[in-house]
Each structure stands twice: as C-alpha cells, then as structure tokens.
Backbone as a ProteinNet text record, in pm:
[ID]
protein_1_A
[PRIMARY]
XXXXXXXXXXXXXXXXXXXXXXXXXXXXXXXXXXXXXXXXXXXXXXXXXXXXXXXXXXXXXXXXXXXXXXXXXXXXXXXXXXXXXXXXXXXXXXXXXXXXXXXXXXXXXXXXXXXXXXXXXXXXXXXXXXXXXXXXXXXXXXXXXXXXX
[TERTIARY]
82.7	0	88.7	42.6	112.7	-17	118.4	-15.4	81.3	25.8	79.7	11.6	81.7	62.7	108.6	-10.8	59.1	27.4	52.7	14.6	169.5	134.9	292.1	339.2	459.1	539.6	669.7	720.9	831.3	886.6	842	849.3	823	680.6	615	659	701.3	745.9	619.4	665.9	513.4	559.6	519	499.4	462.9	537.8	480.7	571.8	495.9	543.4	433.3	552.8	484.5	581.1	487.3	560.7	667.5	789.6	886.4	862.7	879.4	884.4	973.3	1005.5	1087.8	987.6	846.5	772.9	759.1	870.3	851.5	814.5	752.3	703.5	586.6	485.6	467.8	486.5	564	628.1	722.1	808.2	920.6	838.5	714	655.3	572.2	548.9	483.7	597.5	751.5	837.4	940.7	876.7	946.6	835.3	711.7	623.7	686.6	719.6	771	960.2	1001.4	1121.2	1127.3	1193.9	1208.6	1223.5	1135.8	1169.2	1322	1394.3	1557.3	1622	1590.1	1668.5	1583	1473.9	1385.4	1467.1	1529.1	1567.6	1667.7	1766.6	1895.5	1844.8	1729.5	1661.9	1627.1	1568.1	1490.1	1594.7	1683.9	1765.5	1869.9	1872.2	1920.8	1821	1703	1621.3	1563	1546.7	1533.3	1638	1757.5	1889.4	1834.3	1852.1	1804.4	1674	1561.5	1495.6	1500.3	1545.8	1580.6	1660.5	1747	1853.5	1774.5	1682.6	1585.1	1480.4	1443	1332.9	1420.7	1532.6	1614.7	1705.6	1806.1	1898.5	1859.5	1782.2	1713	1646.7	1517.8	1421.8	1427.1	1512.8	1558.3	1364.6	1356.6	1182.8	1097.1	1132.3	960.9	891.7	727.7	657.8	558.8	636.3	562.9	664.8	744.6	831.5	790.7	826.3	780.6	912.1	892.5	982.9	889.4	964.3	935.6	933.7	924.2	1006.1	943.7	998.3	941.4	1042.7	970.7	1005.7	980.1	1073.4	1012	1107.1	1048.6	1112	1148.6	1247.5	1303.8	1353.7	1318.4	1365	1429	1529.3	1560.3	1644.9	1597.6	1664.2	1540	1593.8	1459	1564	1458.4	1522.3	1448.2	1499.6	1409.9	1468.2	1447.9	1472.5	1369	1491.6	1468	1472.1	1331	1404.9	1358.8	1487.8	1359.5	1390.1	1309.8	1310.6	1432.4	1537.2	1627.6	1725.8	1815.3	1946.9	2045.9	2038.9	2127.6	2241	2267.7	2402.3	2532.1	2656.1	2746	2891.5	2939.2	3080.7	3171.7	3168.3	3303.1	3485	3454	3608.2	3595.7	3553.7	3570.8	3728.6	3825.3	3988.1	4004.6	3929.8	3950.8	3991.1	4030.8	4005.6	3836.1	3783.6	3702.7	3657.3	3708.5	3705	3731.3	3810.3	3823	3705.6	3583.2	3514.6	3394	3421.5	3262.2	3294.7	3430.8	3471.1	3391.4	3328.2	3234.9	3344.8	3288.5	3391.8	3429	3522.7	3571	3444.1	3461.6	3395.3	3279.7	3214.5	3104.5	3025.5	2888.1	2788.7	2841.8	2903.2	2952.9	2991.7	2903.4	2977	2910.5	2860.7	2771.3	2636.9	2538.9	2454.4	2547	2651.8	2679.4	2701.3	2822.2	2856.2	2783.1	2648	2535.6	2469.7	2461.3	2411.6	2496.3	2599.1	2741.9	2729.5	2730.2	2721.6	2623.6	2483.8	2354.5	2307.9	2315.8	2235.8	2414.8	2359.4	2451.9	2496.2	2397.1	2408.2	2374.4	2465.2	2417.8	2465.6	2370.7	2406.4	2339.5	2393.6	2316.2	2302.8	2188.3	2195.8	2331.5	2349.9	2408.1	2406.5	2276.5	2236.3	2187.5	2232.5	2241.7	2091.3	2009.5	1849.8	1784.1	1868.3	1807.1	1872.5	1839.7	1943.1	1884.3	1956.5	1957.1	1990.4	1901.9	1950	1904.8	1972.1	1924	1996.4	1959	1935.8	1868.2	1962.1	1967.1	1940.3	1828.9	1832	1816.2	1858.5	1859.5	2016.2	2123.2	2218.8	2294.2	2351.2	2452.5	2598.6	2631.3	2781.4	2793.2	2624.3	2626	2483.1	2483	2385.5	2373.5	2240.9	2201.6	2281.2	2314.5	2414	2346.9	2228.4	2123.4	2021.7	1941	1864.8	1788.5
-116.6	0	125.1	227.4	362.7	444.1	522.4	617.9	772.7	858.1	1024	1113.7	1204.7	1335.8	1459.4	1540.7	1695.9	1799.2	1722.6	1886.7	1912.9	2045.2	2101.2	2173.6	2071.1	2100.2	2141	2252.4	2335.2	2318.1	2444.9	2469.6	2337.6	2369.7	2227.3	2122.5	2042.2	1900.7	1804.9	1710.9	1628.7	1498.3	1356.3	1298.2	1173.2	1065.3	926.6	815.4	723.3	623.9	486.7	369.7	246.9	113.9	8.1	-121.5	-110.4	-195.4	-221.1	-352.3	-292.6	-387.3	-347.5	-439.6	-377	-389.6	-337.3	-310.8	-152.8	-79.4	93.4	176.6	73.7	174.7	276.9	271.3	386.5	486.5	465.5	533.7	632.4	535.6	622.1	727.5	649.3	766.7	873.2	834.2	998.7	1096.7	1021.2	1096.4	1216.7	1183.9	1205.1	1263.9	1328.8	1358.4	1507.4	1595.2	1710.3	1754.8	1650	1664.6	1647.8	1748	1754.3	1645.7	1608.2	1505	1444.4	1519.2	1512	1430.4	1479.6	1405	1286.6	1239.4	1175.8	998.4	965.8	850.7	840	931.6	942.5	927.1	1006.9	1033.1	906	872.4	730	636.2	602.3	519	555.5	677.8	705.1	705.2	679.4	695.3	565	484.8	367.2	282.9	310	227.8	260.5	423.8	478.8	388.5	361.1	305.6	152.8	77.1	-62.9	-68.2	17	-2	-13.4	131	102	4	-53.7	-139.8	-274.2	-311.8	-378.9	-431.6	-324.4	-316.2	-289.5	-192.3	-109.4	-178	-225.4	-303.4	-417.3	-462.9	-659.2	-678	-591.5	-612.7	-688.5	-639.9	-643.8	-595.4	-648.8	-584.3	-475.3	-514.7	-445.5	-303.3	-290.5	-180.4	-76.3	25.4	156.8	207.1	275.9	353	436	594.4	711.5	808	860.5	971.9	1135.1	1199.2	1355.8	1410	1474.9	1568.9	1696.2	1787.2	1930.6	1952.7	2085.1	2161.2	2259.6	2286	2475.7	2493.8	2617.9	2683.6	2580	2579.2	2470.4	2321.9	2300.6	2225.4	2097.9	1982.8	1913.3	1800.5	1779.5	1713.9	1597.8	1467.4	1397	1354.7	1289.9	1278.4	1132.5	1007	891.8	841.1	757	718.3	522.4	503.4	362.1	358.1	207.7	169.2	97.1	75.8	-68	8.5	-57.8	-73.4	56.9	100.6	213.2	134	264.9	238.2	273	180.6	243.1	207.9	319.5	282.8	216.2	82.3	31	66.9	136.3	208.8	310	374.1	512.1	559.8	505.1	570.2	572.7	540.1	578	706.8	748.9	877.7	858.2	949.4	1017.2	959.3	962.9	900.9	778	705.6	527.9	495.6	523.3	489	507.2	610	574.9	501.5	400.4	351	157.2	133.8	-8.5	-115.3	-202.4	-346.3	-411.9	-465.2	-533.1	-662	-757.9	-898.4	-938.5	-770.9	-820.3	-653.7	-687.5	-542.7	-429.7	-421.9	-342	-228.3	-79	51.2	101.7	-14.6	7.2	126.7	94.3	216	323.2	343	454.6	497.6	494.3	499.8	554.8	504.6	564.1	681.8	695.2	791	911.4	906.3	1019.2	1077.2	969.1	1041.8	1109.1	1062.3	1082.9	1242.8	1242.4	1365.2	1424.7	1553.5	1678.1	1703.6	1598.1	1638.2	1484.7	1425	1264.9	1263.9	1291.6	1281.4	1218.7	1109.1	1025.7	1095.1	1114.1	1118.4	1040.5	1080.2	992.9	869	817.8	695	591.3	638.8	598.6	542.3	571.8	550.8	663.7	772.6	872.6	982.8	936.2	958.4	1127.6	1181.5	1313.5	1341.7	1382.4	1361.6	1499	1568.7	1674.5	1668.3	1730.7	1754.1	1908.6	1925.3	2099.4	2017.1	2060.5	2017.1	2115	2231.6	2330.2	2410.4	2294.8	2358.8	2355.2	2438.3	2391.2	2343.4	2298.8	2248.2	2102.8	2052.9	1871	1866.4	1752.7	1712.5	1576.2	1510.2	1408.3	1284.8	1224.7	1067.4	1000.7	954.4	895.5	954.4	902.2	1006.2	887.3
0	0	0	-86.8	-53.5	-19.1	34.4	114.6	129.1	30.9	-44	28.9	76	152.5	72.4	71.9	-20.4	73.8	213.1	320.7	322.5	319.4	304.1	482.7	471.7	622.5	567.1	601.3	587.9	453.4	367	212	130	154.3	88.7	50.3	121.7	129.4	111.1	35.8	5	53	129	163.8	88.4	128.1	22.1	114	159.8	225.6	193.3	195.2	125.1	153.6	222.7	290.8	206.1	254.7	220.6	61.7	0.3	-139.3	-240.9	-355.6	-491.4	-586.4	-564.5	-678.8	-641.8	-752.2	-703.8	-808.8	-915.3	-1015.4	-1010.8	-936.3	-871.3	-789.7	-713.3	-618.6	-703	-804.5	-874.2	-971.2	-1042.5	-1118.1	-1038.5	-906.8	-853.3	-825.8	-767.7	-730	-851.7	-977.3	-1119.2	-1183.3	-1126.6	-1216.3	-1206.7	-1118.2	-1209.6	-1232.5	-1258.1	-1351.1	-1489.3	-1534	-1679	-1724.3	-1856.6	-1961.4	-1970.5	-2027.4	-2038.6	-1922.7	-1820.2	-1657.2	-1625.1	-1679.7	-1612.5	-1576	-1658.6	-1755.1	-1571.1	-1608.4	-1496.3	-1358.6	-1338	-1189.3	-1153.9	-1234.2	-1222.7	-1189.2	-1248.4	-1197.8	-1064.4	-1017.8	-894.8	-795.8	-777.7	-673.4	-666.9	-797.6	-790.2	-692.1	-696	-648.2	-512.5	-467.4	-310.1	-249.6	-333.2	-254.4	-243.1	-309.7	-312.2	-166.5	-208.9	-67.7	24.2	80.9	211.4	209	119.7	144.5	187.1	115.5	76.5	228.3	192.2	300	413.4	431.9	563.2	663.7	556.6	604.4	633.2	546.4	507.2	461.7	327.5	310.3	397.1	504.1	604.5	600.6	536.8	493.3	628.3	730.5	832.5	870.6	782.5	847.2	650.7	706.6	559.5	543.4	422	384.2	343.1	381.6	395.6	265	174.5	90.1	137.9	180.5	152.2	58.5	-27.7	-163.4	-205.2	-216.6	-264.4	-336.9	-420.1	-539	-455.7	-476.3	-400.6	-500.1	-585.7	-691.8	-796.5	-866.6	-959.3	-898	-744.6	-687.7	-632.6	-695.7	-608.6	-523.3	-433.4	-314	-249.9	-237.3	-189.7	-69.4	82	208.1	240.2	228	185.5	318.2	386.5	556.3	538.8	627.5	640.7	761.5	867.9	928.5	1030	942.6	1005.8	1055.9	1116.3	1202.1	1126	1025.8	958.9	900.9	791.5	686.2	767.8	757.2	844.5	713.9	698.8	611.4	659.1	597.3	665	627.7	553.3	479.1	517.9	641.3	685.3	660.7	685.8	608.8	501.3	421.2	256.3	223	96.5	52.3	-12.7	9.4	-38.5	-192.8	-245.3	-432.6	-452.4	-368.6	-362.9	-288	-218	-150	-231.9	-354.7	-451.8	-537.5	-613.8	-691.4	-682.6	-751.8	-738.2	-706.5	-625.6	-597.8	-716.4	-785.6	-887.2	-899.4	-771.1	-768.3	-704.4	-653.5	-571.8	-621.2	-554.5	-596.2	-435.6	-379.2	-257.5	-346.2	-291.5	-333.8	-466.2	-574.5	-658.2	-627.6	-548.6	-519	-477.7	-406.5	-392.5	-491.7	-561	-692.7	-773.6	-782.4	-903.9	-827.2	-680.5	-633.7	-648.3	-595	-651.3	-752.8	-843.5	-1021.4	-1006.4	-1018.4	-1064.4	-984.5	-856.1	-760.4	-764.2	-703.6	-683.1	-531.9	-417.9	-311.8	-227.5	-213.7	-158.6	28.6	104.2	264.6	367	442.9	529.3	640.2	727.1	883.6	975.9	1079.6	1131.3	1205.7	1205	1249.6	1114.3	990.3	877.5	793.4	864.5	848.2	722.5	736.3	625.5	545.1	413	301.8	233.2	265.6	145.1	48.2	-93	-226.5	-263.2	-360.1	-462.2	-586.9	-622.7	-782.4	-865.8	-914.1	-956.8	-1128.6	-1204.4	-1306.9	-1412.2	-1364.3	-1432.2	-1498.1	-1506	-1495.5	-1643.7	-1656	-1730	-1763.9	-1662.7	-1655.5	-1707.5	-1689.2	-1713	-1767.5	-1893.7	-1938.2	-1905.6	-1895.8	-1817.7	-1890.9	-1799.8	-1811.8	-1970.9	-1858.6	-1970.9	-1994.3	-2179.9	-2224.3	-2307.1
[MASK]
+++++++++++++++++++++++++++++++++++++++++++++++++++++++++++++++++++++++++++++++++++++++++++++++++++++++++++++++++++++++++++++++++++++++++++++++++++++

C-alpha cells in the first residue's frame, strides 16, 4: 500500500510512504512527475537504487516496516529525504580517501549504489544513524547534461 501526503510542512514538502517492497514503479513515477523530460531517464535510476537499498537493506523487506520519501522543489533544486526503518548504513572504509570509497567493488555489488548515487544527484548525505538519506538535484544547470537520455 502507498499512502501520499501533499500537506505542506516546511516549504512544501510532500509525503509518500509504502511497505517495504521492490515493486517501485509507482512510487518512482509519482516521485518524477515534475522533472524535466531530459533528466527523467537518470533520476529514475538514482532513486530507484536509493529506494531498493531502504526497502532492501534497511528493512531486510519487512513488509511491516515503511519507507518514507518527503520531496520538494526549491527553486531549480529538487530534493528527496529517503528514511527507512532498520538498524542504519554504516561505512566500513571510513579511512579511505574520499574518491576510492565511490569507486564499485571489482567482484562483488559493494559501493555500486553509492557509486550511481554520486554520479547521478549533486548532493548525496546520510543522517548519522544511517536511516536517512539526502538527495538533490539541480536540473537546471549547465555544466552537465544528463548521463542517460
């Protein structure tokens, strides 16, 4: 079940939470209904990865635990604030540099979602109890045209 909120709490943030599952094709198409055509393709596959993880990783898909999304547009910046339920994300390469730590594992899927999240959004930040993910996306820019099209 999903269940969408458009009461607006601090610069209209809209609301969408739905049991833990990997059926997110609605979810992904309410969360993409106002991004440009052009980015849609890219978005989609970075928020897709974000929520797999929480239903996924977060939840270990229990269908009794939710995942959260609130979403708003602020000027040419949209932002989504991804929560789930479970135990939190914790880096285990905290001594890395910085750029070896978004680079994908050679022999296993480890680092992959990050990786696509890095590329894809402009602004990728966990809470510190690793439960809730911050993403934006400026799609108004011109320094970069979308990955995929």
């Amino acid at each position: 079940m999903i269940a969408v909120s458009s009461r607006p709490v601090k610069r209209n943030w809209n609301t969408v939470s739905f049991a833990s599952t990997l059926y997110l094709i609605p979810v992904l198409d309410l969360l993409l209904e106002e991004i440009p055509q052009r980015w849609k393709a890219e978005i989609r596959l970075g928020l897709q990865e974000a929520l797999v993880n929480a239903a996924k990783h977060g939840n270990a898909l229990d269908p009794s635990k939710t995942v959260l999304v609130r979403f708003s547009v602020v000027a040419n910046q949209h932002w989504w604030v991804i929560s789930d339920q479970g135990n939190g994300f914790r880096r285990s390469q905290a001594s890395e540099p910085e750029h070896e730590k978004l680079l994908p594992c050679e022999q296993q899927e480890c680092g992959r979602g990050m990786y696509i999240l890095h590329q894809i959004f402009d602004q990728v930040q966990w809470n510190h109890q690793g439960t809730e993910l911050r993403l934006c996306k400026c799609v108004k820019t011109s320094y970069r045209l979308p990955l995929l099209t």
